[in-house]
C-alpha positions in Angstrom: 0.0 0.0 0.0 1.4 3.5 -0.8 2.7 5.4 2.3 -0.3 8.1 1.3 -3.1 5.6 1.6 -1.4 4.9 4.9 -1.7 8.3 6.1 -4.8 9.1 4.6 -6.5 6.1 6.5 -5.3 7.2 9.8 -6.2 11.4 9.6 -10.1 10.1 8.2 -10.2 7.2 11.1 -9.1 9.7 13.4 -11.2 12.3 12.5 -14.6 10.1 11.6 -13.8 9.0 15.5 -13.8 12.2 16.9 -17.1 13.2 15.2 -18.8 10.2 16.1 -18.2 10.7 19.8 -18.8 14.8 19.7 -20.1 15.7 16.5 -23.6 16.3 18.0 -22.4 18.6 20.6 -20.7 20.9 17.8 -21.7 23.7 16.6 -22.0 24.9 13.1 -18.6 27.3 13.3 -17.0 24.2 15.6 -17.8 21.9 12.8 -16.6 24.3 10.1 -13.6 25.1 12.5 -12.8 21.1 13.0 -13.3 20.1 9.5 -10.8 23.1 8.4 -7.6 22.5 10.4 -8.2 18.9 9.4 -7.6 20.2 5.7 -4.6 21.9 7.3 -3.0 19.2 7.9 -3.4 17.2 4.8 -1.9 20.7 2.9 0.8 21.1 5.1 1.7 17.4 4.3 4.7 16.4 2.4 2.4 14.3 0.4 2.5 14.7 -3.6 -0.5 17.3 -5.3 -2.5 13.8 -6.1 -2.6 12.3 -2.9 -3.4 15.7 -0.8 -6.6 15.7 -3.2 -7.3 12.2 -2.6 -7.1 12.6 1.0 -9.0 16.1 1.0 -11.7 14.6 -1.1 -12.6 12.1 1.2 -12.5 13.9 3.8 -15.1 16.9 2.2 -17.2 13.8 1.6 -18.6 14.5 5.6 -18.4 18.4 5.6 -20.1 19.3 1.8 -23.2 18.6 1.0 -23.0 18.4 -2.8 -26.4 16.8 -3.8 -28.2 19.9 -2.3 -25.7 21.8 -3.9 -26.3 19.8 -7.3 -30.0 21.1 -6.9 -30.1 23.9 -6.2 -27.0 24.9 -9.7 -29.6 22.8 -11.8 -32.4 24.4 -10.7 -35.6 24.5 -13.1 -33.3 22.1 -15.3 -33.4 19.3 -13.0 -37.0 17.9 -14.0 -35.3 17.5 -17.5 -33.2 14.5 -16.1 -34.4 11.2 -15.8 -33.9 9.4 -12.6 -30.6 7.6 -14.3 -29.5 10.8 -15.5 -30.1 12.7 -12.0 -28.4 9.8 -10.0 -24.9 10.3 -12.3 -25.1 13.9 -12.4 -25.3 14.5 -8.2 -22.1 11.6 -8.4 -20.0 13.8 -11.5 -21.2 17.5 -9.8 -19.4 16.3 -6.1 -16.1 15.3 -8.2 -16.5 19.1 -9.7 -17.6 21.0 -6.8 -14.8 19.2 -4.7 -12.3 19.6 -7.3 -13.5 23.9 -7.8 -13.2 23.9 -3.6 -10.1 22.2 -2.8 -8.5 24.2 -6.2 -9.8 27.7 -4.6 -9.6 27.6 -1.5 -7.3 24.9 0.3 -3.9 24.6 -1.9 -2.4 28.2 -1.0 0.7 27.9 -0.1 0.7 27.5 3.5 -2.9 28.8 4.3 -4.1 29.6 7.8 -7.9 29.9 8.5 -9.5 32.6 10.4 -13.1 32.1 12.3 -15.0 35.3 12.2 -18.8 33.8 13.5 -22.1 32.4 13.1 -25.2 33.5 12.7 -28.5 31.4 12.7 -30.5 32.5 9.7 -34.2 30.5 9.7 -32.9 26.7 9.2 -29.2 26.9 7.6 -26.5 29.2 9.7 -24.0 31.1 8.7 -20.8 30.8 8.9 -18.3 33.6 8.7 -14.5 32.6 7.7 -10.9 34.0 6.1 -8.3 32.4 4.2 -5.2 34.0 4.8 -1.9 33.3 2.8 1.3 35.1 2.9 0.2 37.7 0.2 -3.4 37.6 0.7 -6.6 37.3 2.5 -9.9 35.7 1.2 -13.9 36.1 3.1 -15.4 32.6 2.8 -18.7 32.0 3.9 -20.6 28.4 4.5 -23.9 28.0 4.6 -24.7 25.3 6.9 -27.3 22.9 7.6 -27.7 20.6 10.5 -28.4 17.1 8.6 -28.6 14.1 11.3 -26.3 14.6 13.9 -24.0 17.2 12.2 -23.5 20.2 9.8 -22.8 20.1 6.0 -22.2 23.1 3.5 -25.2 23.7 1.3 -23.1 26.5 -0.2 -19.9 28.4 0.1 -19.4 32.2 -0.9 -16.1 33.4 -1.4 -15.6 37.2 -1.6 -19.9 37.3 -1.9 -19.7 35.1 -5.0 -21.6 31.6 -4.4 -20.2 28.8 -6.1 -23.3 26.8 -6.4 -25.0 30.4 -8.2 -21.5 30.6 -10.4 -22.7 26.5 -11.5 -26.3 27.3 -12.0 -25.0 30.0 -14.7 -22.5 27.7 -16.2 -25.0 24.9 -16.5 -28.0 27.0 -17.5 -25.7 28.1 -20.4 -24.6 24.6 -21.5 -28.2 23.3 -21.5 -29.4 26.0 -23.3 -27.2 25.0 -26.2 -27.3 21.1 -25.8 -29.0 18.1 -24.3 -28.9 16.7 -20.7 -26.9 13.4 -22.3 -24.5 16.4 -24.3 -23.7 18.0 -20.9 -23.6 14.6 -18.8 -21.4 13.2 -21.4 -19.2 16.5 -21.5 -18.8 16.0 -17.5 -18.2 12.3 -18.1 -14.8 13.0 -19.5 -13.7 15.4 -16.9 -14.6 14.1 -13.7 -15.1 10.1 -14.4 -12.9 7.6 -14.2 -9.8 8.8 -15.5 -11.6 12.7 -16.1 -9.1 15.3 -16.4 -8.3 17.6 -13.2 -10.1 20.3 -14.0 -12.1 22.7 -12.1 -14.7 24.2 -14.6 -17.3 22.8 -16.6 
């Protein structure tokens, strides 16, 4: 077994440990605060560019909620899937929305995090953070939902610009010029088996 898979298996045990035994008793900016220094050590690692993303991506798969993010980028356009079609496209949109949030936001060079507040707003809350790198400083915001026993991202704003609203245009604009299968095929090559490492549709 490579020596990442090694160390990827023991941060995600013991972080899934911890948040079994406490997740329930964290709040939305502790859960946001837990699940970023985590990503702080995986970036800090002397691990190779591929294996931080492996270990990152699995360990967003507990901290982003991508199939309400899916939703809510397809909007009006996701009655024009079939149930097949749906089913693929929440599995290819959390390959892209990882890939667009780890490329963004978590390989600066040596980032540190900043943890401004929260702020209940009906039934998601708020949550108020800074990325700050040696030449600059970012406002990210998580919009956070308490699903079973702990909180997921519905969304994330960066500098006031949602990323799931910056999909919604991208994919209203490539539906408007081809089919569901066109656009599911066109995501097929980027982030299926073997898809390129990219970050935009």
């Amino acid at each position: 077994m490579r020596a990442w898979a090694v160390w990827l298996g023991a941060i995600v045990g013991a972080l899934v440990l911890c948040q079994s035994t406490a997740a329930s008793a964290l709040t939305a900016l502790e859960q946001t605060k837990q699940t970023l220094e985590a990503t702080r050590v995986i970036v800090d690692d002397a691990q190779a560019h591929d294996g931080k993303l492996k270990a990152l991506s699995e360990l967003l798969k507990t901290f982003l909620d991508t199939d309400v993010m899916a939703r809510g980028a397809l909007d009006k356009n996701w009655d024009k899937f079939s149930a097949a079609q749906q089913k693929e496209f929440l599995g290819l949109f959390r390959e892209l929305f990882q890939r667009t949030y780890v490329q963004k936001l978590l390989l600066f060079d040596k980032p540190d995090f900043g943890y401004v507040g929260e702020e209940k707003q009906g039934d998601t809350t708020r949550v108020d953070t800074k990325i700050i790198t040696p030449r600059d400083e970012f406002a990210v915001t998580y919009t956070m939902r308490l699903t079973g026993n702990r909180w997921m991202a519905t969304d994330i704003k960066i500098e006031d610009l949602s990323l799931t609203t910056n999909f919604r245009r991208q994919l209203d604009r490539l539906l408007s010029k081809s089919g569901v299968e066109d656009l599911l095929n066109r995501m097929r090559k980027k982030y299926g088996p073997g898809g390129k490492d990219e970050d935009e549709l």
